[in-house]
LOTORRO-876304 format. One record per atom (N, C-alpha, C): residue in three letters; residue number from 1; atom name; y negated, z, x negated. Coordinates in Angstrom, 3 decimals. Atoms other than C-alpha are relative to their C-alpha. Layout:
N
("ALA",NUM,"CA",(Y,Z,X)) ...
! end
This chain:
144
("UNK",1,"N",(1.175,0.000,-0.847)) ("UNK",1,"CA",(0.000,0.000,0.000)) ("UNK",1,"C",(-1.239,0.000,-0.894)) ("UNK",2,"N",(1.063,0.491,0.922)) ("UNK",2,"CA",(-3.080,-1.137,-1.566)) ("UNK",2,"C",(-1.072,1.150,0.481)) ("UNK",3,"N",(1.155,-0.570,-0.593)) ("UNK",3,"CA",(-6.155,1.279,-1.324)) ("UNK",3,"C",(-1.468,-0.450,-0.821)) ("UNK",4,"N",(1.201,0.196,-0.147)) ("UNK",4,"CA",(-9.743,1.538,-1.670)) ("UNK",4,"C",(-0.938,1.202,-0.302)) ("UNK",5,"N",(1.357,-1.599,-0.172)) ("UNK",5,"CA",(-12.830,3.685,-2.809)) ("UNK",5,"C",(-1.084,-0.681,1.117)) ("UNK",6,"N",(0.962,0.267,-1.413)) ("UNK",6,"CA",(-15.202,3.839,-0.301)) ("UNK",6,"C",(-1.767,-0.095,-0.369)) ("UNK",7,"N",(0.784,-0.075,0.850)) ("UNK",7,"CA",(-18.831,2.957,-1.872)) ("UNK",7,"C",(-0.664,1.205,0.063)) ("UNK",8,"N",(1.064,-0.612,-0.245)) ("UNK",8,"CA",(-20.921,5.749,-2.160)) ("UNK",8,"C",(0.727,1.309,0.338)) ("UNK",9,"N",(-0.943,-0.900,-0.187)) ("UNK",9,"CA",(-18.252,8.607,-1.860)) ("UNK",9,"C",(0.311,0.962,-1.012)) ("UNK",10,"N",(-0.333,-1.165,1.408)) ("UNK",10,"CA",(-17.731,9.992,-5.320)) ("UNK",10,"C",(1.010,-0.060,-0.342)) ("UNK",11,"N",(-1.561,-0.385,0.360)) ("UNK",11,"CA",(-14.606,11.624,-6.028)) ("UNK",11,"C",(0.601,0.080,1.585)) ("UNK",12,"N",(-0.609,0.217,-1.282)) ("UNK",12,"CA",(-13.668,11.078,-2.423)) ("UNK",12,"C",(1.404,-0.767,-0.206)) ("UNK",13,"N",(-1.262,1.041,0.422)) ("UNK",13,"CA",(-9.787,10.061,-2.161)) ("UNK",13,"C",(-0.333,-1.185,0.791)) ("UNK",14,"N",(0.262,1.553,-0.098)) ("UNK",14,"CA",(-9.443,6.323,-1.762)) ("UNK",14,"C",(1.081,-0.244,1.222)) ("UNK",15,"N",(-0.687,0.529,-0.948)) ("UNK",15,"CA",(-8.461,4.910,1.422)) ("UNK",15,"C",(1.270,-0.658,0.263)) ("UNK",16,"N",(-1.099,1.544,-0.440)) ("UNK",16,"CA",(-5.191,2.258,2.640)) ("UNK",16,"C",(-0.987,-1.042,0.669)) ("UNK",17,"N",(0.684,1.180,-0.900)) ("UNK",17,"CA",(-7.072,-0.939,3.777)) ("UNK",17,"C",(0.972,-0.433,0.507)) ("UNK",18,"N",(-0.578,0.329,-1.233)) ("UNK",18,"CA",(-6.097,-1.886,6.720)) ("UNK",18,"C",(-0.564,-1.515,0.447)) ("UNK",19,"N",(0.321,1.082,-0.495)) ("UNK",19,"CA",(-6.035,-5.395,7.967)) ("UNK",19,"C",(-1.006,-0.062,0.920)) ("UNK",20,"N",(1.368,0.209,-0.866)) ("UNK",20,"CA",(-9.264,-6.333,9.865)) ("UNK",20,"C",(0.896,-1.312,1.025)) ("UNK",21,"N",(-0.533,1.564,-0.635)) ("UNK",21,"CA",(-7.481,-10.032,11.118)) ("UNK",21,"C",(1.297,0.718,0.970)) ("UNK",22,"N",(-1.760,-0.910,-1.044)) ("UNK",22,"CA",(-4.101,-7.923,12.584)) ("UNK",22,"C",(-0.604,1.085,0.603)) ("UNK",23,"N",(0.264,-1.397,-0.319)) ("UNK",23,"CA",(-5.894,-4.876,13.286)) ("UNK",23,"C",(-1.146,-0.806,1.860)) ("UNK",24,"N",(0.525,1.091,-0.713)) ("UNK",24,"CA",(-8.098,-7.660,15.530)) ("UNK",24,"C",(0.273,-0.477,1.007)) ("UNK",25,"N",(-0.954,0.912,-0.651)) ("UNK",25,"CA",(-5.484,-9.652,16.821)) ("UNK",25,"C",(0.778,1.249,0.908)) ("UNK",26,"N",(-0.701,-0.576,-0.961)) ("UNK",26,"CA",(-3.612,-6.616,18.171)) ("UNK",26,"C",(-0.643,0.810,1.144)) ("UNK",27,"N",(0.313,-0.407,-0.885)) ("UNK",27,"CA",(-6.442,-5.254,19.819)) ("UNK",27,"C",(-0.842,-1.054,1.359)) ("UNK",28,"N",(0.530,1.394,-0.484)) ("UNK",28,"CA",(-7.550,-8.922,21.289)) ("UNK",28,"C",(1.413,0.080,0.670)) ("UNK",29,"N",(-1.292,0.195,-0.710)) ("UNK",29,"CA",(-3.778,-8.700,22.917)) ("UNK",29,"C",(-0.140,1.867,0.603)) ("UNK",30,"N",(0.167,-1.645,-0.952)) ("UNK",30,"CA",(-4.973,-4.980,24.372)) ("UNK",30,"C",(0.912,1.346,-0.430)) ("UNK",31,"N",(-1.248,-1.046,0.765)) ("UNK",31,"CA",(-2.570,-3.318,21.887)) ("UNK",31,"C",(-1.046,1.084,-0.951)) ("UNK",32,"N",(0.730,-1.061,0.699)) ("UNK",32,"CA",(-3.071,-0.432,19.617)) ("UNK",32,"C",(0.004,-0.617,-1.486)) ("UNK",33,"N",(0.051,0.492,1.502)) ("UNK",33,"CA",(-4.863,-1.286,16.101)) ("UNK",33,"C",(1.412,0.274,-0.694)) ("UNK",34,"N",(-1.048,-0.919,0.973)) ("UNK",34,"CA",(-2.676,0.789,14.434)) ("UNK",34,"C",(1.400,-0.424,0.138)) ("UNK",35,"N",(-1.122,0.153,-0.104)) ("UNK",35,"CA",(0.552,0.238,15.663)) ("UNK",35,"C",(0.296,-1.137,0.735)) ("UNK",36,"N",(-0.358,0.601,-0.283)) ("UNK",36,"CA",(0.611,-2.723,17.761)) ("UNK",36,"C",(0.541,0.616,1.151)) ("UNK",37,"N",(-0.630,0.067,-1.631)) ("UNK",37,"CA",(2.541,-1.162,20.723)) ("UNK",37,"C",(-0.291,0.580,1.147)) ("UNK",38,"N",(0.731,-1.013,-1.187)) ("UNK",38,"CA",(0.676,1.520,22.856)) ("UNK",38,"C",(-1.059,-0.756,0.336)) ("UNK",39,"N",(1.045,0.472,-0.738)) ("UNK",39,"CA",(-1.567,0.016,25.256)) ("UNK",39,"C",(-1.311,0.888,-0.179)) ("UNK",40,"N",(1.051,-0.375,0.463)) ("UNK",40,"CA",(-5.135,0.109,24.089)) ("UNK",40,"C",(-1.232,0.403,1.605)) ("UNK",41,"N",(1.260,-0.576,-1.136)) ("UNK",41,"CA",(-7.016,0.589,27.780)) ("UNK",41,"C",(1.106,0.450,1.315)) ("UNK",42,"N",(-0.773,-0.555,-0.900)) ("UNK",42,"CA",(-6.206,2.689,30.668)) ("UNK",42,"C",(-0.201,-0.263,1.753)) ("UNK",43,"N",(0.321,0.783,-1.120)) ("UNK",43,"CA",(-8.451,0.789,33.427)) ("UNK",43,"C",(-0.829,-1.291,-0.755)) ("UNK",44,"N",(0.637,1.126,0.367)) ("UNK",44,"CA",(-10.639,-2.282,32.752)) ("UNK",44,"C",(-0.482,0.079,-1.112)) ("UNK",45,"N",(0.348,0.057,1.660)) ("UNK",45,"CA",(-12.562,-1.912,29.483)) ("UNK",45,"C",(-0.113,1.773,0.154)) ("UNK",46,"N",(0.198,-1.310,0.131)) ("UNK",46,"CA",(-11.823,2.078,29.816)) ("UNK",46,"C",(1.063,0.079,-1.115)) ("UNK",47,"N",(-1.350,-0.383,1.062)) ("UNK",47,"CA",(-9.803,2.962,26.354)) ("UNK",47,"C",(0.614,0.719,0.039)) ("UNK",48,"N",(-1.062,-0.851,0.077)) ("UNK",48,"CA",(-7.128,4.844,26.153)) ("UNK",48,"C",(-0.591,1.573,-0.904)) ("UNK",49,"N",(0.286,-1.132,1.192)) ("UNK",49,"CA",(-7.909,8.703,24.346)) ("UNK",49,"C",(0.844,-0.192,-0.837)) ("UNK",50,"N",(-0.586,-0.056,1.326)) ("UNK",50,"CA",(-4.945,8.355,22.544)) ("UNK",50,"C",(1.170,-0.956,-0.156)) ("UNK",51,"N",(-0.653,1.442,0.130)) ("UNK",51,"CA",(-2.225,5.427,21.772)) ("UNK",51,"C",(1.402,1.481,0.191)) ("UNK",52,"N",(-1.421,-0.201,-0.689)) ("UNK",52,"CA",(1.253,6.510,23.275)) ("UNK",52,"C",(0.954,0.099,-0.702)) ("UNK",53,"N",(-0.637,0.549,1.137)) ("UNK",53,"CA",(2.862,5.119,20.590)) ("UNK",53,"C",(0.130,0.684,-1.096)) ("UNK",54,"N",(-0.136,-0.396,0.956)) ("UNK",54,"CA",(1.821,6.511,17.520)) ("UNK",54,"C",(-1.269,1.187,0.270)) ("UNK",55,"N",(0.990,-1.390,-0.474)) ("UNK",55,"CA",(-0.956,9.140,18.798)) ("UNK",55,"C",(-1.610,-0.511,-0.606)) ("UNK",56,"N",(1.389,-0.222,0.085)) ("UNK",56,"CA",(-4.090,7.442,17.499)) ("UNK",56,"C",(-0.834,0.376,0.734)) ("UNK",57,"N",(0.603,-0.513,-1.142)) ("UNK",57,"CA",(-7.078,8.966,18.746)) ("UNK",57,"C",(-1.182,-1.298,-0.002)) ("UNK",58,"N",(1.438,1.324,-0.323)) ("UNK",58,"CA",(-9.956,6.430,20.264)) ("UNK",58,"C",(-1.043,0.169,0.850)) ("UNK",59,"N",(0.844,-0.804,-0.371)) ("UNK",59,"CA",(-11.931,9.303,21.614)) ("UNK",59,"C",(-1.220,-0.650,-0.485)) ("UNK",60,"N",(1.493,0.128,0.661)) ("UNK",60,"CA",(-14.546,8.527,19.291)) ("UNK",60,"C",(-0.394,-1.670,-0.276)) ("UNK",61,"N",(0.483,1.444,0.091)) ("UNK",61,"CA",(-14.709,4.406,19.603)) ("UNK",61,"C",(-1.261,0.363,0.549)) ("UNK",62,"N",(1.403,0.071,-0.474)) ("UNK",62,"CA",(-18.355,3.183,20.011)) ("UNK",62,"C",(0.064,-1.458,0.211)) ("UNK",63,"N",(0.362,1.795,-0.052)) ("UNK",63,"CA",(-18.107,-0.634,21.166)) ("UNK",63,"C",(-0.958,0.146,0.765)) ("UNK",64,"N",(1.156,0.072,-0.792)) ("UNK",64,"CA",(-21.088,-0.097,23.670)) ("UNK",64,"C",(0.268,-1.240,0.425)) ("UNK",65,"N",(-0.020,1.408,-0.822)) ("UNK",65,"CA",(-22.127,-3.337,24.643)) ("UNK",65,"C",(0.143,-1.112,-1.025)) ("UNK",66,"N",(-0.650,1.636,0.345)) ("UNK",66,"CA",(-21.101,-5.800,22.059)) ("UNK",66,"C",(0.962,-0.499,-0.144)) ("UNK",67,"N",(-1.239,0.805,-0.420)) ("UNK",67,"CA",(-17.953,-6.932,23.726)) ("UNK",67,"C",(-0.902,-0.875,0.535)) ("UNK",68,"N",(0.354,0.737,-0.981)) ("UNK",68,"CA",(-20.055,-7.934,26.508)) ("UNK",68,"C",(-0.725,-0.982,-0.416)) ("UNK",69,"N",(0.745,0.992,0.930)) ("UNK",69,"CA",(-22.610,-9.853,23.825)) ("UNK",69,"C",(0.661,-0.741,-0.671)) ("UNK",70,"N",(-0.748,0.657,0.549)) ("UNK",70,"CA",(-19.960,-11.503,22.492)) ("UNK",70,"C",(0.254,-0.438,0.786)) ("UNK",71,"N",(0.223,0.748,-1.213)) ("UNK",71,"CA",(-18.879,-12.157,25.977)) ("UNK",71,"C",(-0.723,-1.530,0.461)) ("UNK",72,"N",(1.099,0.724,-1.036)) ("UNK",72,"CA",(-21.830,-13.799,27.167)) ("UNK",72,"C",(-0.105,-1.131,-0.804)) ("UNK",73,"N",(0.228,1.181,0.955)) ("UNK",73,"CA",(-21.928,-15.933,23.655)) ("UNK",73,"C",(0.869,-1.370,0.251)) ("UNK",74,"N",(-1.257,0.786,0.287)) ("UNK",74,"CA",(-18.359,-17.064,23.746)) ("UNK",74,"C",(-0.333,-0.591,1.600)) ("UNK",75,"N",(-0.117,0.539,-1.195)) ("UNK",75,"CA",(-18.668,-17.984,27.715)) ("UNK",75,"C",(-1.384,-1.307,0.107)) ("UNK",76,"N",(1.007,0.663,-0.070)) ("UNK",76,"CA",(-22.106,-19.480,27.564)) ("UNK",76,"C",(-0.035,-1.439,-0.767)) ("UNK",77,"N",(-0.315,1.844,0.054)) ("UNK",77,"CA",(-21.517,-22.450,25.173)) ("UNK",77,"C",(1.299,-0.355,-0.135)) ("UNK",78,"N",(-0.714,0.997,-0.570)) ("UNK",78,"CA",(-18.442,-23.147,26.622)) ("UNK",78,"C",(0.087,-0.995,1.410)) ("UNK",79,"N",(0.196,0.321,-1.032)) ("UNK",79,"CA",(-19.746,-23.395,29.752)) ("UNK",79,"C",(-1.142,-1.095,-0.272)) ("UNK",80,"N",(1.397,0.870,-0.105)) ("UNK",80,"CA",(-23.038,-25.000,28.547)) ("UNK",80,"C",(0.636,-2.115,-0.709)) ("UNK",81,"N",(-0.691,1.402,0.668)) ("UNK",81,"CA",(-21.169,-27.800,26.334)) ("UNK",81,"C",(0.821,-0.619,0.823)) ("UNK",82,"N",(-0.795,0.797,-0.941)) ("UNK",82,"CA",(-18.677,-28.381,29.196)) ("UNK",82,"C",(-1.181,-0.696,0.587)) ("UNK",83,"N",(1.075,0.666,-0.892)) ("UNK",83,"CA",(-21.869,-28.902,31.540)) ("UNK",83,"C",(-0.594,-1.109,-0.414)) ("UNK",84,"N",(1.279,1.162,0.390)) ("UNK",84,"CA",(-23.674,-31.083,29.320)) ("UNK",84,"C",(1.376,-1.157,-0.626)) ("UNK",85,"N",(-1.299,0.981,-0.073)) ("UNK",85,"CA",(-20.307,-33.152,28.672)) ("UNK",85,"C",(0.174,-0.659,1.143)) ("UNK",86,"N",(-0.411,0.929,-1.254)) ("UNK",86,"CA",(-19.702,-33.987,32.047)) ("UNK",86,"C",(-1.001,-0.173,0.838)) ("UNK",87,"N",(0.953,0.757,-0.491)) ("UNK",87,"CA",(-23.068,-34.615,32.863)) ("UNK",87,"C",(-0.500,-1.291,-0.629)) ("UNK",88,"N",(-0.075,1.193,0.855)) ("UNK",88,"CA",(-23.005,-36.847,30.033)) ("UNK",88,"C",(0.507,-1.233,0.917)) ("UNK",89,"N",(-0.704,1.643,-0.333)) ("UNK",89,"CA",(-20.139,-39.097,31.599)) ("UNK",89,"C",(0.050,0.080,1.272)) ("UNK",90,"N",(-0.064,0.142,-1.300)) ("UNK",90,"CA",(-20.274,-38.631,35.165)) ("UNK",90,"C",(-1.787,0.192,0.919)) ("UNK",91,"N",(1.348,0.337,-0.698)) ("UNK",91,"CA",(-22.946,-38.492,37.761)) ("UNK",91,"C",(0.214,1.203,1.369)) ("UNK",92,"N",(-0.422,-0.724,-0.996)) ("UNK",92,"CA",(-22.442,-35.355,40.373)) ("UNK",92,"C",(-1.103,1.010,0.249)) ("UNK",93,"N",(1.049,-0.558,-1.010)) ("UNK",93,"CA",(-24.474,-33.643,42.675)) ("UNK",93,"C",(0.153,1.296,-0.501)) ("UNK",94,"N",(0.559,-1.760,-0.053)) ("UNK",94,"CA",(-26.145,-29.968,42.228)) ("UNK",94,"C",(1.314,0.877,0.437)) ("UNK",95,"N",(-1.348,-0.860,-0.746)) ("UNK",95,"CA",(-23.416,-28.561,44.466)) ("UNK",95,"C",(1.251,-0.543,-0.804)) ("UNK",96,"N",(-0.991,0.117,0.547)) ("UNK",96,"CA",(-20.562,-29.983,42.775)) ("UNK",96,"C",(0.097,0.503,-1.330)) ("UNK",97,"N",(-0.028,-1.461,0.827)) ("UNK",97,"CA",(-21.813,-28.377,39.706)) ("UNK",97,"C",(-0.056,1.490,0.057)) ("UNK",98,"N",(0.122,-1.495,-0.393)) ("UNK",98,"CA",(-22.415,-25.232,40.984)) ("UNK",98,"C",(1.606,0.237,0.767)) ("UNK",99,"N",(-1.486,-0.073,-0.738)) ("UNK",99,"CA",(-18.713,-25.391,42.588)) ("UNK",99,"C",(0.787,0.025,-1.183)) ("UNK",100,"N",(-0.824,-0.112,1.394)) ("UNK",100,"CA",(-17.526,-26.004,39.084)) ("UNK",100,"C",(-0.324,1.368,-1.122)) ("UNK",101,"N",(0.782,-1.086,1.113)) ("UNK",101,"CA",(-19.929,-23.842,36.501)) ("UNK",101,"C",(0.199,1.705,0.569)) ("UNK",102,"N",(0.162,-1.491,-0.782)) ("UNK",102,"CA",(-20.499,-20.564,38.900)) ("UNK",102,"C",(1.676,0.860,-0.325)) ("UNK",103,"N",(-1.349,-0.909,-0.181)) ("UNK",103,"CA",(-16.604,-19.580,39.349)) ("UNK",103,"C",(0.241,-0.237,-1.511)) ("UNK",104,"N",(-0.512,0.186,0.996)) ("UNK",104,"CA",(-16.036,-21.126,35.734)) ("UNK",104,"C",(-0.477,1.667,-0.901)) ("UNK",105,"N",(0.587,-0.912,0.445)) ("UNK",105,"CA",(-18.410,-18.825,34.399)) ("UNK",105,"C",(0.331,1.589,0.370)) ("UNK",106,"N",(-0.779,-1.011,-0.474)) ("UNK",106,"CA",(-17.409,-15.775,36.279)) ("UNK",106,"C",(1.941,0.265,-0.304)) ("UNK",107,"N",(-1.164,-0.206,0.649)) ("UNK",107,"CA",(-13.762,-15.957,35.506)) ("UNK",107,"C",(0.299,0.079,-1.007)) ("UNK",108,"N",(-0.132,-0.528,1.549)) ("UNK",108,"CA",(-13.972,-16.549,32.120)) ("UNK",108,"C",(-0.561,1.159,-0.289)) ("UNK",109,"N",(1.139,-1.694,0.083)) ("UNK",109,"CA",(-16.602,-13.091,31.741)) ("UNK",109,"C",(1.138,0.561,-0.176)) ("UNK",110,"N",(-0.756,-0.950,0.114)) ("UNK",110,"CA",(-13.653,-11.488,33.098)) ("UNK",110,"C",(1.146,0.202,-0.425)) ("UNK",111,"N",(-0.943,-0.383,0.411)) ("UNK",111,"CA",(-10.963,-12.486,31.811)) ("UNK",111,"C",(0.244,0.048,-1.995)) ("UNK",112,"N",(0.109,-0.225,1.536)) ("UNK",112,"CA",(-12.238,-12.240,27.991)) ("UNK",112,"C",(-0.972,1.301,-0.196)) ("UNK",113,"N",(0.839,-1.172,0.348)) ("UNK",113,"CA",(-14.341,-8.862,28.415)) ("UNK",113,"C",(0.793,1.066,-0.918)) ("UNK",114,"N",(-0.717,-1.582,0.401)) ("UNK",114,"CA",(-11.267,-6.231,28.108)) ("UNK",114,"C",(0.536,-0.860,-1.639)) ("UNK",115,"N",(-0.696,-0.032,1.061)) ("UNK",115,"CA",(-9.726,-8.176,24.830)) ("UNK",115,"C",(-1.062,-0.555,-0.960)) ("UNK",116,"N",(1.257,0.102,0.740)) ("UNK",116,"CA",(-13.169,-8.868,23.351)) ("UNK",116,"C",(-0.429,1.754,-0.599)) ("UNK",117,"N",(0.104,-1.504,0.033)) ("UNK",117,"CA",(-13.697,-5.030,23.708)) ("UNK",117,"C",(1.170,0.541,-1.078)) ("UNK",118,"N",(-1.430,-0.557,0.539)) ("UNK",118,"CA",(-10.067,-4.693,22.495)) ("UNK",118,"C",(-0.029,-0.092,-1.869)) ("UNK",119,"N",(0.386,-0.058,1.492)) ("UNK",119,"CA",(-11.005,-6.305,19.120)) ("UNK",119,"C",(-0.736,0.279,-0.784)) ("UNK",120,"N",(1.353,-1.025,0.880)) ("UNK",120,"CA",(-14.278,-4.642,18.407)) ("UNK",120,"C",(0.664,0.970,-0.404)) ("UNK",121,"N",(-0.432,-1.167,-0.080)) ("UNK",121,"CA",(-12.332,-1.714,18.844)) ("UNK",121,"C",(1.173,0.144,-1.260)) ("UNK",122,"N",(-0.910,0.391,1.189)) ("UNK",122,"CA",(-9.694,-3.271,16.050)) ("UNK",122,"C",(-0.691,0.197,-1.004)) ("UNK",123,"N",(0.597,0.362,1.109)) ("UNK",123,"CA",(-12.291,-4.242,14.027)) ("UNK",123,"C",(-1.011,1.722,-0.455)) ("UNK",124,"N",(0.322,-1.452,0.413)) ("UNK",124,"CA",(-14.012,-0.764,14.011)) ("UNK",124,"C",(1.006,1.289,-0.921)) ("UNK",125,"N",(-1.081,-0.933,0.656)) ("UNK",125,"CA",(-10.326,1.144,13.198)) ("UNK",125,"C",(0.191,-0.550,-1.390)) ("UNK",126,"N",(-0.160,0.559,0.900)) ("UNK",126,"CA",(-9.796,-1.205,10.761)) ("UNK",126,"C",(-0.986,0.127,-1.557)) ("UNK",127,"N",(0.850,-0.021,0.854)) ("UNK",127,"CA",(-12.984,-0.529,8.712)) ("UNK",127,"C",(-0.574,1.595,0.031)) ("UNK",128,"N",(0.542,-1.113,-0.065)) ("UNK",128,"CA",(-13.311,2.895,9.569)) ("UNK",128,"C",(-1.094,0.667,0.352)) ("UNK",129,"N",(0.965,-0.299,-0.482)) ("UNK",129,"CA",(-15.817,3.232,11.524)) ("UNK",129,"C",(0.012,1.088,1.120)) ("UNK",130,"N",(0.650,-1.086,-1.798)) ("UNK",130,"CA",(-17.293,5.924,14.383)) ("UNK",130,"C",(0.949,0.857,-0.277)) ("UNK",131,"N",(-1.411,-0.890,-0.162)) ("UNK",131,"CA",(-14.650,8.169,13.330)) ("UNK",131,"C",(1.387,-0.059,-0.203)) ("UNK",132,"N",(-1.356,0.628,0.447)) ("UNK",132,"CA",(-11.848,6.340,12.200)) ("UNK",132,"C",(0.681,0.505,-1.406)) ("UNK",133,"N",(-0.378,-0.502,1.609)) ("UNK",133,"CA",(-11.940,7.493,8.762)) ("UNK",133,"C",(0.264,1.300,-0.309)) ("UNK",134,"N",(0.405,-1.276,-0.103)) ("UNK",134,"CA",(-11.985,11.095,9.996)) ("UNK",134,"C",(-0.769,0.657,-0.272)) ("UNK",135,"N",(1.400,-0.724,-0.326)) ("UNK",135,"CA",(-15.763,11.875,9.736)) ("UNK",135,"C",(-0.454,-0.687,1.190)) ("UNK",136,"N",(0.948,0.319,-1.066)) ("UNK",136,"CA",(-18.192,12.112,12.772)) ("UNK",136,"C",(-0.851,-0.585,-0.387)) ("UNK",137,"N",(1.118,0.872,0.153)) ("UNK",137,"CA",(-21.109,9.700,13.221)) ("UNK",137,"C",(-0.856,1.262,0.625)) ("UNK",138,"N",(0.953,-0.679,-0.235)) ("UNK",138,"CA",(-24.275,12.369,13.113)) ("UNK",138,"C",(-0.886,-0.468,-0.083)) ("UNK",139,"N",(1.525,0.774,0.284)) ("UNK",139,"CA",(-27.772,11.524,13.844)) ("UNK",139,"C",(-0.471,0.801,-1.089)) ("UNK",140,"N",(0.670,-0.147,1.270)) ("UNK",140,"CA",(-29.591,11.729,10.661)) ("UNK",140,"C",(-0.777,1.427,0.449)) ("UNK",141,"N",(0.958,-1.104,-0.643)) ("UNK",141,"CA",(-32.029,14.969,10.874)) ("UNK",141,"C",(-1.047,-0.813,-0.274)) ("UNK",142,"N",(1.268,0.565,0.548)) ("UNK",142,"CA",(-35.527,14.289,11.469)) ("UNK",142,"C",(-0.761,0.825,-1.031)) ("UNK",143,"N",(1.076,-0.186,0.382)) ("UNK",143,"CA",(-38.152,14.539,8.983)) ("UNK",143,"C",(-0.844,1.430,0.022)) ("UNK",144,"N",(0.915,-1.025,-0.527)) ("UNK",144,"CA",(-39.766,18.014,10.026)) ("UNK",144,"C",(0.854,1.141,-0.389)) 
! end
C-alpha cells in the first residue's frame, strides 16, 4: 500500500492514498467509497451515517450544493447542444420543443443528482476531506 505525507503536517504519520477514479466510480454507482458494497444514501441525496458494510462514517460529508452545480452543468449543455442540433436540421414548432426539452431536462436533473452527489462524496473520502482523514473542519478564529 503506497502512502503519503500530507503537505504541511510535519512529523504527522503518512497516509494510504486512496484512489480518487474508484473511490468516484463507486460512489457515482451509490456505493460506499471505501468498500464498494454498503449503500451510500438512505433516501434521495440523504447519505447514509454509516456504510453497513464496513462501518465508514459519512456523518461529517459536506457536498452542499455542488452535486446540484455539476448537475445543472452536465444537464444544461446536453440539453442546450441537443436543442441547437435539432434546430439546426429540422424545423419544429415552440411546442414541440418544449414537449421535447422540458421533460428532457427534468428527468435527466433527477436521475444524475443522487450519483453526482455520490461522487463528490467519493471524491471528498478519497482525498480526505471534511473529516475523512480523522480531523474536524473548524472555523478559523477571528482576529479579536
Amino acid at each position: 500500500m503506497t502512502t503519503v505525507q500530507i503537505f504541511g503536517e510535519g512529523n504527522a504519520p503518512a497516509r494510504p492514498v486512496r484512489s480518487v477514479g474508484r473511490a468516484m466510480w463507486r460512489g457515482f454507482r451509490c456505493r460506499c467509497p471505501n468498500c464498494g458494497e454498503g449503500k451510500l444514501f438512505r433516501a434521495f441525496v440523504k447519505s447514509v451515517d454509516h456504510c453497513a458494510a464496513c462501518g465508514e462514517d459519512y456523518t461529517h460529508q459536506q457536498a452542499d450544493d455542488f452535486p446540484a452545480y455539476i448537475t445543472i452543468t452536465i444537464v444544461g449543455h446536453v440539453v442546450l447542444g441537443g436543442f441547437l442540433a435539432v434546430e439546426t436540421l429540422f424545423l419544429l414548432s415552440n411546442w414541440v420543443h418544449l414537449a421535447i426539452w422540458v421533460p428532457l431536462t427534468i428527468i435527466m436533473s433527477i436521475a444524475l443528482l443522487q450519483p453526482v452527489k455520490g461522487a463528490i462524496i467519493g471524491l471528498q473520502w478519497a482525498n480526505y476531506m471534511h473529516g475523512f482523514g480523522g480531523e474536524h473542519d473548524e472555523p478559523e478564529p477571528s482576529g479579536q
